[in-house]
DSSP file (Angstrom, degrees, kcal/mol; ACC not computed):
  #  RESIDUE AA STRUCTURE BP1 BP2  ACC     N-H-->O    O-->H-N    N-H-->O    O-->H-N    TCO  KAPPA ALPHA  PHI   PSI    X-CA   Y-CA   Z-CA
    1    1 A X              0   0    0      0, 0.0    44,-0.1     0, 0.0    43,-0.1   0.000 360.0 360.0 360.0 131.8  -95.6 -187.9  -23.0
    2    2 A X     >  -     0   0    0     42,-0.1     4,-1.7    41,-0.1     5,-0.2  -0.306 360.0-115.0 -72.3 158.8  -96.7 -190.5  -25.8
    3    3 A X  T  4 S+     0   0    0      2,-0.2    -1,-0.1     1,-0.1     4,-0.1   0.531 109.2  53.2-108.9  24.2  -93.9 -192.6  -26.9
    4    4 A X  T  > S+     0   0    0      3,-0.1     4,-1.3     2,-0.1    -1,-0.1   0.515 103.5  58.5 -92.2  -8.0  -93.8 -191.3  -30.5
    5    5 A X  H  > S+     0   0    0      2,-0.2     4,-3.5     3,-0.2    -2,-0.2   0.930 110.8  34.5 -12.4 -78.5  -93.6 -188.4  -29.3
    6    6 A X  H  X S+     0   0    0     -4,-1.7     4,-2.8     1,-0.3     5,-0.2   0.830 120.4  59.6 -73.9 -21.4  -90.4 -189.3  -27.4
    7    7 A X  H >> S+     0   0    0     -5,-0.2     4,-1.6     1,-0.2     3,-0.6   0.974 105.5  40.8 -71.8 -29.1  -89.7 -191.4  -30.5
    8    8 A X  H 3X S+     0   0    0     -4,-1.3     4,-1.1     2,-0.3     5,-0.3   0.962 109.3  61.7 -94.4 -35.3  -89.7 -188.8  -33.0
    9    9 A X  H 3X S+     0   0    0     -4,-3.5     4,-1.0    31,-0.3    -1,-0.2   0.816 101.7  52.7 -14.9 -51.4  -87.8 -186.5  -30.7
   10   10 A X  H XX S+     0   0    0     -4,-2.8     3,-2.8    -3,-0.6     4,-1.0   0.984 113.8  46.2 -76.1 -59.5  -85.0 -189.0  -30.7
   11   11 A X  H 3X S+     0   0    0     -4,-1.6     4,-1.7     1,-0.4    -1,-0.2   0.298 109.3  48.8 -48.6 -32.7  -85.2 -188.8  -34.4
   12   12 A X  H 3X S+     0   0    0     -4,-1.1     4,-1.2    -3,-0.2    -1,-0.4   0.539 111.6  49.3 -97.1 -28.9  -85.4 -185.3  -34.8
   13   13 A X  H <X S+     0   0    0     -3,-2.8     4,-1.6    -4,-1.0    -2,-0.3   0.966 110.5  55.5 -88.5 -34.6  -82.3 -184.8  -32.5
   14   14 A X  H >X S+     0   0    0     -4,-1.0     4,-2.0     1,-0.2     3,-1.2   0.965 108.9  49.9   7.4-102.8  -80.8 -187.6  -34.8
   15   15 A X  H 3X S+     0   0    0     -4,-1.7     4,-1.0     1,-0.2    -1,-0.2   0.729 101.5  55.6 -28.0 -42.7  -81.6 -185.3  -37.5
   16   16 A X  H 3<>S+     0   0    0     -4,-1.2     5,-1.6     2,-0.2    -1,-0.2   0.967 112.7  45.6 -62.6 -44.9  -80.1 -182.1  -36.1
   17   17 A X  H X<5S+     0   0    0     -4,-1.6     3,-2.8    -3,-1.2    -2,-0.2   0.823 102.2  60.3 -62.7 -45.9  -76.7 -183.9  -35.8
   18   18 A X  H 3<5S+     0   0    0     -4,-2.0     2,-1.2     1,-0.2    -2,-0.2   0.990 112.9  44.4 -41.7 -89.3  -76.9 -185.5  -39.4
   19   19 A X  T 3<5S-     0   0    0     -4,-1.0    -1,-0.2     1,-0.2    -2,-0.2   0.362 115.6-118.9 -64.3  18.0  -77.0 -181.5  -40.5
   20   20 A X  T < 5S+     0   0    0     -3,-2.8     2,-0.3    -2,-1.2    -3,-0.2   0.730  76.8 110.2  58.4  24.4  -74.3 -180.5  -38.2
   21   21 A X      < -     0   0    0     -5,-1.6     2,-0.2    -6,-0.1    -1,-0.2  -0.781  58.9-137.4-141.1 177.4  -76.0 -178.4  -36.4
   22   22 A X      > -     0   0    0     -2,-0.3     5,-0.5    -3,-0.1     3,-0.1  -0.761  55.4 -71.9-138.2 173.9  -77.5 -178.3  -32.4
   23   23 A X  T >>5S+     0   0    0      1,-0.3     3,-3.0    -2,-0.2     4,-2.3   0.902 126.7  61.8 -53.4 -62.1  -81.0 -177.1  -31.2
   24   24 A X  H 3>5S+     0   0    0      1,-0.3     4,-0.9     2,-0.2    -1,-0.3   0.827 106.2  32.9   1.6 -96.2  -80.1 -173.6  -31.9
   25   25 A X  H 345S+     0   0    0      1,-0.2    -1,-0.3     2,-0.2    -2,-0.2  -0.174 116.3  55.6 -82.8  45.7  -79.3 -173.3  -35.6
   26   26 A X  H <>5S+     0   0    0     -3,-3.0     4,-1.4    -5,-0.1    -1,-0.2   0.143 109.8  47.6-101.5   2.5  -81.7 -175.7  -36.6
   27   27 A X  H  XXS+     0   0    0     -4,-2.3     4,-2.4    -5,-0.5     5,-1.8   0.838 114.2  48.2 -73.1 -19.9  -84.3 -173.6  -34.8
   28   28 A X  H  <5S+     0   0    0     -4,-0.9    -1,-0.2    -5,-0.3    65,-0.1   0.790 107.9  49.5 -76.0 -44.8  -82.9 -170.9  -36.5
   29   29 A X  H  45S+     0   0    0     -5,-0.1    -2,-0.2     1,-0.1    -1,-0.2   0.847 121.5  39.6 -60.2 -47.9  -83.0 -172.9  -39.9
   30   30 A X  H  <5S-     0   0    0     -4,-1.4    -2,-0.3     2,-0.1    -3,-0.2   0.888 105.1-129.3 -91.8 -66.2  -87.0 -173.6  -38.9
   31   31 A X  T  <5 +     0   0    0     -4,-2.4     2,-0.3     1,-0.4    -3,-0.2   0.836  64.8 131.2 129.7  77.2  -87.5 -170.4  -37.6
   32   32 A X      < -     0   0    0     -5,-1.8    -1,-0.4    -6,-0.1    -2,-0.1  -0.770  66.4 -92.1-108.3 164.7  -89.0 -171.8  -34.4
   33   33 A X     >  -     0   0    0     -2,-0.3     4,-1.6    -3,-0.1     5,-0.1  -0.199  32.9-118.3 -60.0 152.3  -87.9 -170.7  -31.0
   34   34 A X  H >> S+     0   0    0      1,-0.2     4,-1.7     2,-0.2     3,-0.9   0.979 116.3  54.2 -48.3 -73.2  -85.1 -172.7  -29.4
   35   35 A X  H 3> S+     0   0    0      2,-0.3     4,-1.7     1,-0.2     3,-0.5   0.768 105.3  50.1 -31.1 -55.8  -87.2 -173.6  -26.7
   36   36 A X  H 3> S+     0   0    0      1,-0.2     4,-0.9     2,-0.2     9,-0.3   0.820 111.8  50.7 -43.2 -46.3  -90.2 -175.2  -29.1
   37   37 A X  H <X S+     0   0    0     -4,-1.6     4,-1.6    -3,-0.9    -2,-0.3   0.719 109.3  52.7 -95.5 -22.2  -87.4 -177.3  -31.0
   38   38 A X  H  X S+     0   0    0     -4,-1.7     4,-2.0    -3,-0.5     5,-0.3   0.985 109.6  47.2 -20.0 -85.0  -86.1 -178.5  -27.1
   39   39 A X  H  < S+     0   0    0     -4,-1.7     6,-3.2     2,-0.3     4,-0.3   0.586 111.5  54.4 -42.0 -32.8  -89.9 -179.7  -26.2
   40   40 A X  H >< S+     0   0    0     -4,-0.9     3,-1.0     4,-0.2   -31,-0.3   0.932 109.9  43.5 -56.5 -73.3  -89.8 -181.5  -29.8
   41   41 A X  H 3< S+     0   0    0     -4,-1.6    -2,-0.3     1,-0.3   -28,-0.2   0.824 116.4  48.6 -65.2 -26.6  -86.4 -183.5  -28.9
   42   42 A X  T 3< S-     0   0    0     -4,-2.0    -1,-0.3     1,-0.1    -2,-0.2   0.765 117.0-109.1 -83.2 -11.2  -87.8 -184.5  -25.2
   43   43 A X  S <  S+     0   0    0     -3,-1.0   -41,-0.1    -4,-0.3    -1,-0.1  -0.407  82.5 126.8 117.2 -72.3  -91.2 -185.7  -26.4
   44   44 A X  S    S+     0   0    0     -2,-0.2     2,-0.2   -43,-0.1    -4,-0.2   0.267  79.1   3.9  23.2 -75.2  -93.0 -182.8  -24.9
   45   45 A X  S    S-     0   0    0     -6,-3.2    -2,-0.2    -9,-0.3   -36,-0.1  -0.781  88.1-103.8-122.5-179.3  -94.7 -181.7  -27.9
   46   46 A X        -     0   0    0     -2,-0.2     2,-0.9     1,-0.1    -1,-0.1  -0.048  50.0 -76.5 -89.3-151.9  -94.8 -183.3  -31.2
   47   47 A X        -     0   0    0     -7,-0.1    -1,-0.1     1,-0.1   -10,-0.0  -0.903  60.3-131.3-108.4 111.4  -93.0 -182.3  -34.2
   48   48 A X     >  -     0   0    0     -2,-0.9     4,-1.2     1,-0.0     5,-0.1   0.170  16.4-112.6-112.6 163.7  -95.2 -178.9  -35.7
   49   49 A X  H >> S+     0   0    0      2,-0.2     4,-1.6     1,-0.2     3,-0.7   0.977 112.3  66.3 -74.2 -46.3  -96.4 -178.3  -39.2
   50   50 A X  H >> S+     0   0    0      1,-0.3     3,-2.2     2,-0.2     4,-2.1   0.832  98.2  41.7 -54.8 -58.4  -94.1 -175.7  -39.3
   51   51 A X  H 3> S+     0   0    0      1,-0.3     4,-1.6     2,-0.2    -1,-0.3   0.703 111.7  55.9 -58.6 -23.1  -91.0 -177.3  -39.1
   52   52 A X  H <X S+     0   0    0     -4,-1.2     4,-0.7    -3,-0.7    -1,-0.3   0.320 113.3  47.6 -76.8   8.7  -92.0 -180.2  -41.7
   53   53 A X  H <X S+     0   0    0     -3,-2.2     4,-1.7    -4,-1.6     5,-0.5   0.617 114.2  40.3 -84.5 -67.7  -92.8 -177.5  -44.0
   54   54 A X  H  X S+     0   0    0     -4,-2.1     4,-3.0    -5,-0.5     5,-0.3   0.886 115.3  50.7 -48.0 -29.5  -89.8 -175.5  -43.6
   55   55 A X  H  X S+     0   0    0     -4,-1.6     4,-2.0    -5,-0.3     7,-0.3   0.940 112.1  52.9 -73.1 -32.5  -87.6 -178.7  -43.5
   56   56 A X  H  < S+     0   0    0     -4,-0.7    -2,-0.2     1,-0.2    -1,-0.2   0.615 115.3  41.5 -72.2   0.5  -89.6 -179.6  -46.9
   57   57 A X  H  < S+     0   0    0     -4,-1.7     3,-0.3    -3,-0.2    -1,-0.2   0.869 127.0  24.3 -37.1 -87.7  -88.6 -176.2  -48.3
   58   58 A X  H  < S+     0   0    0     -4,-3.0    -3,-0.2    -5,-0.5    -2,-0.1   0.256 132.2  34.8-109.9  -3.0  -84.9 -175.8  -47.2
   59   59 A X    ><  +     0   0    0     -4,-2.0     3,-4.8    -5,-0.3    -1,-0.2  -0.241  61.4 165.7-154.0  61.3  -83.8 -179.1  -46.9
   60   60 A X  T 3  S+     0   0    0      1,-0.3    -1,-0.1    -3,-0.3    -2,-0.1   0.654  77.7  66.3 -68.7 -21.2  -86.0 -180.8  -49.7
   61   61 A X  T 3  S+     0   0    0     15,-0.1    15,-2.0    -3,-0.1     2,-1.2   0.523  82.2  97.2 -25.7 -39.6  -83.1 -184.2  -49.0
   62   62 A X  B <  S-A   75   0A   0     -3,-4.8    13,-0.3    -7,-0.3     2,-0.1  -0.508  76.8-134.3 -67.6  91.0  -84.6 -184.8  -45.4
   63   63 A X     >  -     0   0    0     11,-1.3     4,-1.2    -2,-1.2    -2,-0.1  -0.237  18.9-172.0 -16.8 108.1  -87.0 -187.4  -45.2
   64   64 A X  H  > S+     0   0    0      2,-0.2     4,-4.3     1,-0.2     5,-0.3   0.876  86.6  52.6 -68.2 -53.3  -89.9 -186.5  -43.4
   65   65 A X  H  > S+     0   0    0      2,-0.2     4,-0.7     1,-0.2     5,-0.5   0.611 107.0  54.9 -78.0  -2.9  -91.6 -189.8  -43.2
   66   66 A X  H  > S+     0   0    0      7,-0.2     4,-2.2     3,-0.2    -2,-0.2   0.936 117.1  43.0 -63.7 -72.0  -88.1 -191.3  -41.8
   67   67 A X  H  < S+     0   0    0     -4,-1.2   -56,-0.2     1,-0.2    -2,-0.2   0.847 121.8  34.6 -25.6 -67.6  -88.7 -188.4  -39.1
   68   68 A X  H  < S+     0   0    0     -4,-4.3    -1,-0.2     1,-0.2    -3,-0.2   0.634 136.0  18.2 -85.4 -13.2  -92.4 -188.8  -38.5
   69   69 A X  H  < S-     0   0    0     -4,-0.7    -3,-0.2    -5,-0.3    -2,-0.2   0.693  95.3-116.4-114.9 -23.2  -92.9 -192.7  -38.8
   70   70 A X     <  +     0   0    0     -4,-2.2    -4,-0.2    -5,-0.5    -3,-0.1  -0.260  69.9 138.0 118.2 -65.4  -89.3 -194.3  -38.4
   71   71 A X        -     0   0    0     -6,-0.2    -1,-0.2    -5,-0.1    -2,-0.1   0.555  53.6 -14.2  17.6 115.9  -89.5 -195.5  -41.8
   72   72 A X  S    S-     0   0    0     -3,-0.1     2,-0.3    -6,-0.1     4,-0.1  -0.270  96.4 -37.3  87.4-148.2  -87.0 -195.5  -44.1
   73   73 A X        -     0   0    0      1,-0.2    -7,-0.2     2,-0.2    -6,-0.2  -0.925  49.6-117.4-135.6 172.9  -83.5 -193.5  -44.1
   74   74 A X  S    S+     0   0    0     -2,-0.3   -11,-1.3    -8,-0.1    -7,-0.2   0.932  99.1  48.5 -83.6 -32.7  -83.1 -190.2  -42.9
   75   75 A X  B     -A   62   0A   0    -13,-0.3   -13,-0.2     1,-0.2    -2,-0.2  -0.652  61.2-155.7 -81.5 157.8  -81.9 -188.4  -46.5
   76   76 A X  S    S+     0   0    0    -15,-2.0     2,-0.3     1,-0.3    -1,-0.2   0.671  95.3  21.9 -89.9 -39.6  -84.2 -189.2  -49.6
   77   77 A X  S    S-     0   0    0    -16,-0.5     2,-0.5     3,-0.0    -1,-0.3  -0.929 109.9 -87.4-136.9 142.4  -80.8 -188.4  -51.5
   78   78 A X        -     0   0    0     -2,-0.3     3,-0.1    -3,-0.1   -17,-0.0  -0.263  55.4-100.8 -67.1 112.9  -77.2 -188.4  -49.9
   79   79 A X        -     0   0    0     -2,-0.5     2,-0.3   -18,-0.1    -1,-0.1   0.236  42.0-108.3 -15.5 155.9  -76.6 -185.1  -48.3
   80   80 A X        -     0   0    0     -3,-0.1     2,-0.3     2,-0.0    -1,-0.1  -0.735  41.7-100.0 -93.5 167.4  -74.3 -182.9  -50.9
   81   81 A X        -     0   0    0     -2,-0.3    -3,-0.0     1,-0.1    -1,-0.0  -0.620  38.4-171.9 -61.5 124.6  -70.5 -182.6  -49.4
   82   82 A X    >   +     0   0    0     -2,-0.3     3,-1.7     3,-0.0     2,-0.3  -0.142  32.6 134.8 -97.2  27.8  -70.1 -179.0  -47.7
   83   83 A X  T 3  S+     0   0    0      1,-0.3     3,-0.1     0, 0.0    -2,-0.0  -0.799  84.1   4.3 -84.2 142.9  -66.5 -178.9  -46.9
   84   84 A X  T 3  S+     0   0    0     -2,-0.3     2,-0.6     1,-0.1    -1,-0.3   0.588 104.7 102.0  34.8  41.2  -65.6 -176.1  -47.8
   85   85 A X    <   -     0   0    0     -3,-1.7    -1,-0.1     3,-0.0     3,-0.1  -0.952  67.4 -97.7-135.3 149.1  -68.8 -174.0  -49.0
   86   86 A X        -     0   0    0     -2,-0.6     2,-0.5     1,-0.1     3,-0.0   0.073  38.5 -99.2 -31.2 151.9  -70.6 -171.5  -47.4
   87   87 A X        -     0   0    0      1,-0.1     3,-0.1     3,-0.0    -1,-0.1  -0.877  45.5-104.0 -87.8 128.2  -73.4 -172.0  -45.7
   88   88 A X        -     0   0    0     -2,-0.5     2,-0.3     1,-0.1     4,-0.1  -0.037  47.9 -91.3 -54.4 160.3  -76.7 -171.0  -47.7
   89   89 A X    >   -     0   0    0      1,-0.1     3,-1.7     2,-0.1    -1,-0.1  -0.454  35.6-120.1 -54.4 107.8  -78.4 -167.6  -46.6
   90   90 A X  T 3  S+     0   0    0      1,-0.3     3,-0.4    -2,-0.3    -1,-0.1   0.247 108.0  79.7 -59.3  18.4  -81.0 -168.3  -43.9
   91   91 A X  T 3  S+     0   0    0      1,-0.1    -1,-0.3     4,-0.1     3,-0.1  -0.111  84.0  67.8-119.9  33.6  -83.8 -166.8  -46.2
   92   92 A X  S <  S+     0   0    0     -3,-1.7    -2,-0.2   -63,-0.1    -1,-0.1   0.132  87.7  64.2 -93.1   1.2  -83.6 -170.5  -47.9
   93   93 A X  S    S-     0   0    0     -3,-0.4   -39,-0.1   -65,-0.1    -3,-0.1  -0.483 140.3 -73.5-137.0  47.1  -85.1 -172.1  -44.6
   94   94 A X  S    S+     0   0    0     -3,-0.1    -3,-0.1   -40,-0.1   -40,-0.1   0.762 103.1 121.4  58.8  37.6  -89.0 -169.9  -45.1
   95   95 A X  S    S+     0   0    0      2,-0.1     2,-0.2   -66,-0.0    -4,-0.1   0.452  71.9  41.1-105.0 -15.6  -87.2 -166.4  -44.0
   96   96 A X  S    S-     0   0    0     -5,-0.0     2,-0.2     1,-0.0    -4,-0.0  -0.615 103.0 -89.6-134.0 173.9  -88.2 -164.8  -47.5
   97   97 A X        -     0   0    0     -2,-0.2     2,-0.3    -6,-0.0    -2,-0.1  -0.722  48.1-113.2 -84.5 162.6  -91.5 -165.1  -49.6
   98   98 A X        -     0   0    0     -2,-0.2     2,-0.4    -4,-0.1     0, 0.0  -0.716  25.5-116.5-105.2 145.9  -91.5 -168.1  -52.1
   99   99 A X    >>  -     0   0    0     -2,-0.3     3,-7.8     1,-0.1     4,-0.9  -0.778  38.4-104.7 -81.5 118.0  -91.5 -167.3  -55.8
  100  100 A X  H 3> S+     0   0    0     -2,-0.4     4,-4.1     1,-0.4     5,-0.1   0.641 116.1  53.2 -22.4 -54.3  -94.7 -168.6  -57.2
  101  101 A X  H 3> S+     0   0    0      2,-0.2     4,-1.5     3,-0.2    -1,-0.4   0.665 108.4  54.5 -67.7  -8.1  -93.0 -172.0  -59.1
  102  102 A X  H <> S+     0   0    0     -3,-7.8     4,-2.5     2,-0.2     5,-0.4   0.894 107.2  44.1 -85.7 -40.6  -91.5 -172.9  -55.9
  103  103 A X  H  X>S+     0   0    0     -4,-0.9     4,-2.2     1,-0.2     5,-0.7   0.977 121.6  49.6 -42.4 -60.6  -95.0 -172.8  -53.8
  104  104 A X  H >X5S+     0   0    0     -4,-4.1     4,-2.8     1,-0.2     3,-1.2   0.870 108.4  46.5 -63.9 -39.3  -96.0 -174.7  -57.0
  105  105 A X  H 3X5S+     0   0    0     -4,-1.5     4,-2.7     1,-0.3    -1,-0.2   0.868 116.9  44.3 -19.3 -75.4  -93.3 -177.1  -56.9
  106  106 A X  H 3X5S+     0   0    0     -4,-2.5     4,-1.6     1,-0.2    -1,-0.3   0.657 107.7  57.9 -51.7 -25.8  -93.8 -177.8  -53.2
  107  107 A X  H <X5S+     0   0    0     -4,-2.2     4,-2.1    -3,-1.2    -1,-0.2   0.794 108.2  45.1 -98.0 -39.0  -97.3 -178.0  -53.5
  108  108 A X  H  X<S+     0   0    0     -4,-2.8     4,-3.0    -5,-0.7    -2,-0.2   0.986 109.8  57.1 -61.3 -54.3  -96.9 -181.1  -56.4
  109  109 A X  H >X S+     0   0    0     -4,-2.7     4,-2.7     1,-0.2     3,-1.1   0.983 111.9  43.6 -29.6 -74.1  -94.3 -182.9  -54.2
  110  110 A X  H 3X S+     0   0    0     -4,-1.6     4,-1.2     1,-0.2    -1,-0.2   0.904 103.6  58.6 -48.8 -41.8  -96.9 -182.9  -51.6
  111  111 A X  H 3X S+     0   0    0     -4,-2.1     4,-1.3     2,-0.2    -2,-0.2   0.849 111.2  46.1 -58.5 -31.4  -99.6 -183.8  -53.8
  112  112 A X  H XX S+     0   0    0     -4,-3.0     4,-3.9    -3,-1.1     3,-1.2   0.971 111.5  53.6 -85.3 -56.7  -97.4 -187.3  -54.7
  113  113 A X  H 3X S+     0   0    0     -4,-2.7     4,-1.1     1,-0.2    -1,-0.2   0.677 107.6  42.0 -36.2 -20.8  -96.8 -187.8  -51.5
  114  114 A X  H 3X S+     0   0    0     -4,-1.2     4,-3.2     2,-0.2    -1,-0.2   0.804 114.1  52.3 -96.2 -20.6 -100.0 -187.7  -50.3
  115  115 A X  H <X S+     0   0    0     -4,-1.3     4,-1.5    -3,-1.2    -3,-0.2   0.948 110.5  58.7 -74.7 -54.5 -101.5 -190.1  -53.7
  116  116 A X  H  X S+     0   0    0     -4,-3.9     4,-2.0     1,-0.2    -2,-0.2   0.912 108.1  42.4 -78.1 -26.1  -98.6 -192.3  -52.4
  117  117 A X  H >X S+     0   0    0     -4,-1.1     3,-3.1    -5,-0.4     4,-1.6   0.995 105.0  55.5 -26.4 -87.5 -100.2 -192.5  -49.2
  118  118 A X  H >X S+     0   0    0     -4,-3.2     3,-2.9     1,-0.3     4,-1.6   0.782 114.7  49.1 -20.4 -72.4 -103.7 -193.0  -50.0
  119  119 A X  H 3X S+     0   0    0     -4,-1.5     4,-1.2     1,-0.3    -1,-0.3   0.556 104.3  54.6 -52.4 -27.5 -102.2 -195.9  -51.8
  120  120 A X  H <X S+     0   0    0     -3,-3.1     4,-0.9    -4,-2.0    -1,-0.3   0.791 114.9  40.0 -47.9 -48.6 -100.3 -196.9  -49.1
  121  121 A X  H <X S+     0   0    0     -3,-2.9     4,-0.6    -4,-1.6    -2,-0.2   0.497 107.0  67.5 -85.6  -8.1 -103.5 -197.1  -46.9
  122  122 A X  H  X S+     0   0    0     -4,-1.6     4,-1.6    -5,-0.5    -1,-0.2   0.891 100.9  38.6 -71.5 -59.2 -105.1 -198.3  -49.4
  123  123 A X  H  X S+     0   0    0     -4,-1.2     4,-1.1     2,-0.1    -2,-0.2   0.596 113.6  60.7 -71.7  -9.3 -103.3 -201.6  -49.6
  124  124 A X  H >X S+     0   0    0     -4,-0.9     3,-3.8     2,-0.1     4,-0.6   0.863 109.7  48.1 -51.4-100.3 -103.3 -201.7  -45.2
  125  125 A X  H 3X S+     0   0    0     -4,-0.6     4,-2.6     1,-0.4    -2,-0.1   0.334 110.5  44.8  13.4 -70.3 -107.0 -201.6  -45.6
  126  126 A X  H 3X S+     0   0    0     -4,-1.6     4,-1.2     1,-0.2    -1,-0.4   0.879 113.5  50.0 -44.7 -54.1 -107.2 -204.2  -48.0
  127  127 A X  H << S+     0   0    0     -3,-3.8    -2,-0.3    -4,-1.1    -1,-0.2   0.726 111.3  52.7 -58.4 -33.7 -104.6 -206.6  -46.1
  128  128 A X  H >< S+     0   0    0     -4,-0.6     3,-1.4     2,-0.2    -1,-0.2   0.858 102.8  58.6 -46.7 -59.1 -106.7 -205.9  -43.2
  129  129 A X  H 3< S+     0   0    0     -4,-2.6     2,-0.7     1,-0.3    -2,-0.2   0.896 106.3  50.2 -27.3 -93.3 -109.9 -207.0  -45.1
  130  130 A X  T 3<        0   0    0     -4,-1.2    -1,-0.3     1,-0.3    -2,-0.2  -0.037 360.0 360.0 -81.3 -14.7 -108.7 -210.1  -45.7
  131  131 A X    <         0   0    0     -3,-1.4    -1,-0.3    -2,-0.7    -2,-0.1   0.396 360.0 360.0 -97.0 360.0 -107.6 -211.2  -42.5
């Protein structure tokens, strides 16, 4: 087992607890197997495209790069209060097909994220140069 692996496990079981939920429903949420989202939280395997899609998807609030690097906080935006509401309809967590503006939506999201990358590595790189 690597240890970011085992790190982002702890992070991701972090994360299950933060959404009030245990390896179950958030496999359920993910629509991975139990088992897969187990092997995640020990280290086992690492943390699958599918579940950072679906969490960018259905839980557009989670940080990812908090997840996958450490980084950061674990919400981008402070969870909303759920006392007393329902729980959304599990065809909000990549159970249904996406309506064409949301694919596009998600697909822009991604696109800044990844430009703010580049940039990111862009100034490592540099800092690197220089030393």
């Amino acid at each position: 087992m690597e240890p970011t692996r085992i790190e982002q496990g702890a992070r991701l079981q972090q994360l299950i607890k933060a959404l009030k939920t245990n390896q179950t429903g958030f496999a359920d949420m993910v629509n991975v197997s139990q088992s897969n989202i187990n092997k995640m939280v020990r280290g086992v395997k690492g943390i699958s495209k599918t579940v950072i899609n679906a969490l960018l998807l259905g839980h557009k609030n989670v940080n990812v790069h908090w997840l996958l690097t450490g980084e950061g906080e674990i919400f981008l935006t402070p969870p909303p209060d759920q006392t007393g509401q329902v729980a959304e309809p599990a065809a909000l967590y990549g159970k249904r097909g996406l309506l064409f503006g949301e694919v596009e939506e998600v697909l822009e999201a991604q696109r800044r994220e990844i430009e703010a990358l580049k940039e990111r590595v862009a100034r490592l790189e540099e800092r690197f140069d220089n030393f």
